[in-house]
MIZAGU-524234 format. One record per residue (C-alpha): x, y, z. Coordinates in steps of 0.5 Angstrom, whole numbers, plus 2048, in hexadecimal, padded with zeros to 3 digits. Each point is the difference from the previous one (the first is absolute). Last residue first. Layout:
+-----+-----+-----+
:  px :  py :  pz :
+-----+-----+-----+
:   X :   Y :   Z :
...
+-----+-----+-----+
//
This chain:
+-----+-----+-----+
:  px :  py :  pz :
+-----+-----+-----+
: 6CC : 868 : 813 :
: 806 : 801 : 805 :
: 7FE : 800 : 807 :
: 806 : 7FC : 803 :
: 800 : 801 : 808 :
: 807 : 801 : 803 :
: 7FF : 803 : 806 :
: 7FA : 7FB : 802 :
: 7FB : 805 : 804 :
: 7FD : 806 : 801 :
: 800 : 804 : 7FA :
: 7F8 : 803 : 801 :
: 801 : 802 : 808 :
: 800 : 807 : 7FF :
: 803 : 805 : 806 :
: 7FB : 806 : 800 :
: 803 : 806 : 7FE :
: 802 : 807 : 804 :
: 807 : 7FF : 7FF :
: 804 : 7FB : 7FD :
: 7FD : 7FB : 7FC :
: 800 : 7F9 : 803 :
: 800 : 7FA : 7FD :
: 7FE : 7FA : 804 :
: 802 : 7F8 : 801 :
: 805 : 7FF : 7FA :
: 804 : 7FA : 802 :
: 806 : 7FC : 7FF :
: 806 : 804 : 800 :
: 806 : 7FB : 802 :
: 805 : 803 : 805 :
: 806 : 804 : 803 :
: 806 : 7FE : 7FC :
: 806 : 805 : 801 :
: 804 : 7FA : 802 :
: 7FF : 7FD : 7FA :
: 804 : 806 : 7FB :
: 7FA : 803 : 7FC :
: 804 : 800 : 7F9 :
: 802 : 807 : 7FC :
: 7FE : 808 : 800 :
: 7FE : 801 : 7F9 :
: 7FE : 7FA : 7FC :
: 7FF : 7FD : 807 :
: 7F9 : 804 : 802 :
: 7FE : 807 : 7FF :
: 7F9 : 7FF : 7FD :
: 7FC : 804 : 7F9 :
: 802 : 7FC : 7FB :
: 7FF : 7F9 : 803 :
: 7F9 : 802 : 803 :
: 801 : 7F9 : 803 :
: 806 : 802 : 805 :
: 807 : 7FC : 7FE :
: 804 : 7FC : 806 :
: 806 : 7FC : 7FE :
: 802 : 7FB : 807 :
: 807 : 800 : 804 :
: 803 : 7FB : 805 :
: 804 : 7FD : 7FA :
: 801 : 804 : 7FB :
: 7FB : 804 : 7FA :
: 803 : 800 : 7F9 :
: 7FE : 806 : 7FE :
: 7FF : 802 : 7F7 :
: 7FD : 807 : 7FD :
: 7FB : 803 : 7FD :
: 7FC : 807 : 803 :
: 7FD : 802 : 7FA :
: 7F9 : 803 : 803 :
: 7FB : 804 : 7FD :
: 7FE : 7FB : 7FB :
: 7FF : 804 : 7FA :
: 7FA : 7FD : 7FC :
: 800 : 803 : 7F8 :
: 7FB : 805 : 7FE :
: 805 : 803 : 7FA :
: 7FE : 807 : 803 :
: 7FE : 800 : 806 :
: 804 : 7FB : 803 :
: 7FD : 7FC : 805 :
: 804 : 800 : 807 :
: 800 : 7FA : 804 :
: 7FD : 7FB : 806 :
: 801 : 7F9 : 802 :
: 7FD : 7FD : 806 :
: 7FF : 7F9 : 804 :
: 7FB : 7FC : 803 :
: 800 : 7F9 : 803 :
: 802 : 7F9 : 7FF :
: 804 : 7FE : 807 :
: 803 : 7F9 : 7FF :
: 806 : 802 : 7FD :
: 800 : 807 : 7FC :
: 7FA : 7FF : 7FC :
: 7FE : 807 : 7FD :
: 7F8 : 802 : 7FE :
: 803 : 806 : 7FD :
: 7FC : 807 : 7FF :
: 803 : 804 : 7FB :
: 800 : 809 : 7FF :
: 800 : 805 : 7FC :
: 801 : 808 : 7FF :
: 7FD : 805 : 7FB :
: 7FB : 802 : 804 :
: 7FD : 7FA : 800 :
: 801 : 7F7 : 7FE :
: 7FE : 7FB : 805 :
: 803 : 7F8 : 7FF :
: 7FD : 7FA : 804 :
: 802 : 7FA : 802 :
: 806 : 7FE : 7FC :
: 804 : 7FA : 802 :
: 806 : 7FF : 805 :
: 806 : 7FB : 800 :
: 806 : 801 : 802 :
: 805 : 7FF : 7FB :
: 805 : 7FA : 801 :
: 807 : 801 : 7FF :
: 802 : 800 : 808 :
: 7F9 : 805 : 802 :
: 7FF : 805 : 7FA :
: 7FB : 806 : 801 :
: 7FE : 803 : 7F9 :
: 800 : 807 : 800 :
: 804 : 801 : 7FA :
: 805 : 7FD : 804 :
: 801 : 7FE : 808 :
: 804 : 7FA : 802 :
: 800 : 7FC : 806 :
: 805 : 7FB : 802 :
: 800 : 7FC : 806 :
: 803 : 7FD : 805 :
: 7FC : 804 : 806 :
: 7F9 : 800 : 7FE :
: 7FD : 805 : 7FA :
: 7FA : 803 : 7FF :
: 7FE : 801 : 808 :
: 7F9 : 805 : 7FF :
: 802 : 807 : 804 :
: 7FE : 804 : 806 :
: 805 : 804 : 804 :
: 802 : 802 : 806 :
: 803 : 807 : 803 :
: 804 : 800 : 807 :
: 805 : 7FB : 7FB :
: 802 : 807 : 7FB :
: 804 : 7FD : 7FA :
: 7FF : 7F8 : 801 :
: 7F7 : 802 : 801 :
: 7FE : 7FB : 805 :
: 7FC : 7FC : 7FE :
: 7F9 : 7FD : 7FE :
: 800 : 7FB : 7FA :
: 7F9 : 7FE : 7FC :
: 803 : 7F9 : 7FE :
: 800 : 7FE : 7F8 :
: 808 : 7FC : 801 :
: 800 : 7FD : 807 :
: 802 : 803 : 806 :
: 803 : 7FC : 805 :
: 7FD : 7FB : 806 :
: 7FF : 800 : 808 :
: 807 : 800 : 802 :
: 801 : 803 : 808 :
: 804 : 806 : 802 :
: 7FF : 805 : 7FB :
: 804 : 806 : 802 :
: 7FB : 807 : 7FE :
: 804 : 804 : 805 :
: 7FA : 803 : 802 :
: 7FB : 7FA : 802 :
: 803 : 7F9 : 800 :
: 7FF : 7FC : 7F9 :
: 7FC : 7F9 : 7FF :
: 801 : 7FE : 7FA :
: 7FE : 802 : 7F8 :
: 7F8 : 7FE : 801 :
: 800 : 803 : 808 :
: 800 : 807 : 7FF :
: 7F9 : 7FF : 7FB :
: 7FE : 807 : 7FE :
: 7F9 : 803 : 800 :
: 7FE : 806 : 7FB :
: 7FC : 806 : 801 :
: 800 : 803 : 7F8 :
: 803 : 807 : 7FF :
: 801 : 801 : 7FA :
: 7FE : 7FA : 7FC :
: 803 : 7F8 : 801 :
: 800 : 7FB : 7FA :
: 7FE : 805 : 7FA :
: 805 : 803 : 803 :
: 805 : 7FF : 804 :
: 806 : 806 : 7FF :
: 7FA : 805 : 801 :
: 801 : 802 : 806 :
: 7FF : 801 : 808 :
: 7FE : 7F9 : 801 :
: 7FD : 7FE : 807 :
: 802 : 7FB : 805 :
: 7FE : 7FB : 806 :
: 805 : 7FB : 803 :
: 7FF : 7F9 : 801 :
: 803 : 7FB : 804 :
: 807 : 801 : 803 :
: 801 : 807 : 801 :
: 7FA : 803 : 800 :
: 7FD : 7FA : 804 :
: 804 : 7FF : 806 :
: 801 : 809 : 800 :
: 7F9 : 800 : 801 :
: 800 : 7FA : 805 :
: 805 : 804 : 804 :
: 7FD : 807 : 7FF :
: 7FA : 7FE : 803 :
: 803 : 7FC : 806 :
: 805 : 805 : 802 :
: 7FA : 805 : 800 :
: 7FD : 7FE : 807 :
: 806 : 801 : 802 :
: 801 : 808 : 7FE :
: 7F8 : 801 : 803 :
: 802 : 7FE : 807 :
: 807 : 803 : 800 :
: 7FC : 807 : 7FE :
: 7FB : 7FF : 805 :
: 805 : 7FF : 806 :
: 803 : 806 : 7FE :
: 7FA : 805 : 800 :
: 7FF : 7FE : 806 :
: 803 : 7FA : 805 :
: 807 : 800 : 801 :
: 7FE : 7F8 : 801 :
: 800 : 800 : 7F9 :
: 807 : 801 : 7FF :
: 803 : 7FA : 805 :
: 807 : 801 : 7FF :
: 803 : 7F9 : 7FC :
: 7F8 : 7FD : 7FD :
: 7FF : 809 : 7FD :
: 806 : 7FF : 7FD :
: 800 : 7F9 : 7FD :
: 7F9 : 803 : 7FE :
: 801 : 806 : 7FD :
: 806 : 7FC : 7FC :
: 7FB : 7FC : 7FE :
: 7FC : 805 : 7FD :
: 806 : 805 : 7FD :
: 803 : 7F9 : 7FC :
: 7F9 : 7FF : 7FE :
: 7FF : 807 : 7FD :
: 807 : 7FF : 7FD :
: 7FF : 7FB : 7FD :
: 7F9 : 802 : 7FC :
: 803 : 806 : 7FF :
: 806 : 7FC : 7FC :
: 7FA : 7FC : 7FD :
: 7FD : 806 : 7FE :
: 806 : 802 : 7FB :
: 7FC : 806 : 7FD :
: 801 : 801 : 7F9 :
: 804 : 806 : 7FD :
+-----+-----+-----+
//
């Protein structure tokens, strides 16, 4: 379970400023003391987390990637950033968007929360926008009657497995996406490992998301739309990937998210 550091951040700045009120009614630092030290060291804080939670609410906020659901784009974990101001300005906790900025588009790299556990969030590439109709067979991806367009990259076969890189362009945004199955050994026929099919019209205030390792991705072929109200950003950037314990963090990805490197 994800930690809600922007209610944290909250309450450690309603728990500064109430310091601070308190401390302006009954004069706590002229108790002196250990008193006095505590209050000094609480309001030289209210500025710290303020601007902190300014900048985590409003602008941009940082994340790391615990799966595998974004590769090849993103890799376990990747460090990323996240506008917060791309889709409207939101307040912290409740998420309410209380200024207009813009709207998903189709192709975008979305974090949200995830609708069946909302203190967990979730990063999916947005494929289709309210209105639309989306369509998975054969794993072909068909948006209002109109195949997505994807060329082969790169094809690797091993151990009685295969898989495909697609260069995808949902959109604006061209980026990389995977397919993988089963060989069977004894016609040495390609099985694609998923067989998920199926039709979703996506209503008004909503978006279809799908990860980039299509079979290997819990998105809305399983679980449904992303309501807008649990919008939280547009990843943008990698700029460290850090393996956890004793390694030293990488900074060879930093850069554009979506950056084709097909050859």
């Amino acid at each position: 379970m994800d930690i809600d550091i922007g209610f944290w951040l909250s309450l450690a700045l309603l728990f500064t400023v109430s310091v601070w009120v308190i401390d302006k009614i009954f004069k706590l630092k002229q108790k002196g003391g250990r008193v006095e030290g505590a209050v000094e060291t609480s309001n030289s804080l209210i500025s710290v987390f303020f601007v902190v939670l300014v900048i985590r609410s409003f602008i941009i906020e940082p994340f790391t990637i615990p799966s595998g659901s974004m590769l090849p784009t993103l890799q376990v974990n990747d460090f990323i950033l996240v506008n917060k101001f791309a889709y409207g300005l939101r307040l912290p906790v409740t998420n309410t968007k209380i200024v207009e900025t813009g709207e998903p588009q189709r192709g975008d790299v979305l974090v949200f929360k995830f609708p069946e556990n909302r203190s967990q969030n979730f990063i999916k590439r947005v494929v289709g926008l309210p209105g639309d109709s989306v369509q998975v067979k054969d794993n072909v991806v068909t948006v209002n009657g109109e195949p997505v367009t994807r060329e082969l990259a790169r094809e690797w076969e091993g151990s009685g497995a295969w898989r495909r890189e697609y260069v995808e362009q949902l959109g604006d945004s061209r980026h990389l996406i995977w397919q993988e199955g089963k060989i069977n050994p004894f016609t040495g026929r390609k099985v694609p490992q998923s067989r998920t099919q199926g039709e979703w019209q996506v209503p008004e205030g909503a978006y279809f998301v799908m990860g980039d390792n299509r079979d290997n991705s819990n998105d809305s072929r399983f679980w449904g739309i992303v309501p807008e109200e649990l919008v939280v950003g547009e990843a943008f950037l990698i700029w460290m990937h850090w393996k956890p314990i004793f390694s030293i963090p990488s900074f060879s990805r930093n850069g554009a998210i979506d950056k084709v490197e097909a050859n």
